[in-house]
C-alpha positions as CSV (number, residue, x, y, z in Angstrom):
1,X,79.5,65.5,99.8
2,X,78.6,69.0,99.8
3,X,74.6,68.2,101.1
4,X,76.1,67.9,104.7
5,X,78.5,71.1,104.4
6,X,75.4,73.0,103.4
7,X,74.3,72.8,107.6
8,X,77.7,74.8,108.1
9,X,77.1,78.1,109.2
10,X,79.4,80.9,110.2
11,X,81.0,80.7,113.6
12,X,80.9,76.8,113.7
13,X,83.7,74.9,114.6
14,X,85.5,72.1,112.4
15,X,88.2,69.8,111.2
16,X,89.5,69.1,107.8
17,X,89.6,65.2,107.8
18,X,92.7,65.4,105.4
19,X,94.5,67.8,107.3
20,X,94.5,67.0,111.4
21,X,97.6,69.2,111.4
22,X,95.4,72.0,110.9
23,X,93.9,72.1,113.7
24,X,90.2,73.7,115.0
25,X,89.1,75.6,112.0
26,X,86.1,77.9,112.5
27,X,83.7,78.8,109.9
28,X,83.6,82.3,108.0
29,X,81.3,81.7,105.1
30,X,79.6,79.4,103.4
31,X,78.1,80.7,100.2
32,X,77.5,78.7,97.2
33,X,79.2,75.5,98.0
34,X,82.9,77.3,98.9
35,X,83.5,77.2,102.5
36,X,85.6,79.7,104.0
37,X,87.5,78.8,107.2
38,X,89.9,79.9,109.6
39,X,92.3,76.9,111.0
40,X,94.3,77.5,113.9
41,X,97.6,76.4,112.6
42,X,96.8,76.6,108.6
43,X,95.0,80.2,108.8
44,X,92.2,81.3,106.5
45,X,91.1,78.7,103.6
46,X,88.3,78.5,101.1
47,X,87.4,74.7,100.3
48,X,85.2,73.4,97.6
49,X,82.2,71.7,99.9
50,X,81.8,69.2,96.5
51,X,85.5,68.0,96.9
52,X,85.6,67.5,100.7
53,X,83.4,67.1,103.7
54,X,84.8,68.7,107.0
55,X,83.7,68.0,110.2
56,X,81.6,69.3,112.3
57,X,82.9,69.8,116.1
58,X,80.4,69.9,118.7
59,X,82.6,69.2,122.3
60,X,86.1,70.5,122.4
């Protein structure tokens, strides 16, 4: 999973596919594999990129 989470770069926008109720999340860091992002309604979260594959979101 985590070979498309390594294009994930700081400042891009995207959903957790488990978690709609998150909302827009929007990337801080992704170092290593652990992905930290900032969800509108969840806040600040670091996910394992090996254990799930977010979204990327292009259009709003």
């Amino acid at each position: 999973m985590d070979h498309l989470n390594a294009l994930l770069e700081p400042g891009m926008l995207v959903r957790h596919p488990d978690q709609p109720e998150w909302g827009l999340g929007q990337v801080q860091s992704n170092i290593g594999g652990r992905i930290t992002v900032n969800f509108q309604e969840q806040g600040k979260v670091v996910l394992d990129g090996r254990v799930v594959a977010l979204t990327p979101v292009f259009e709003r």
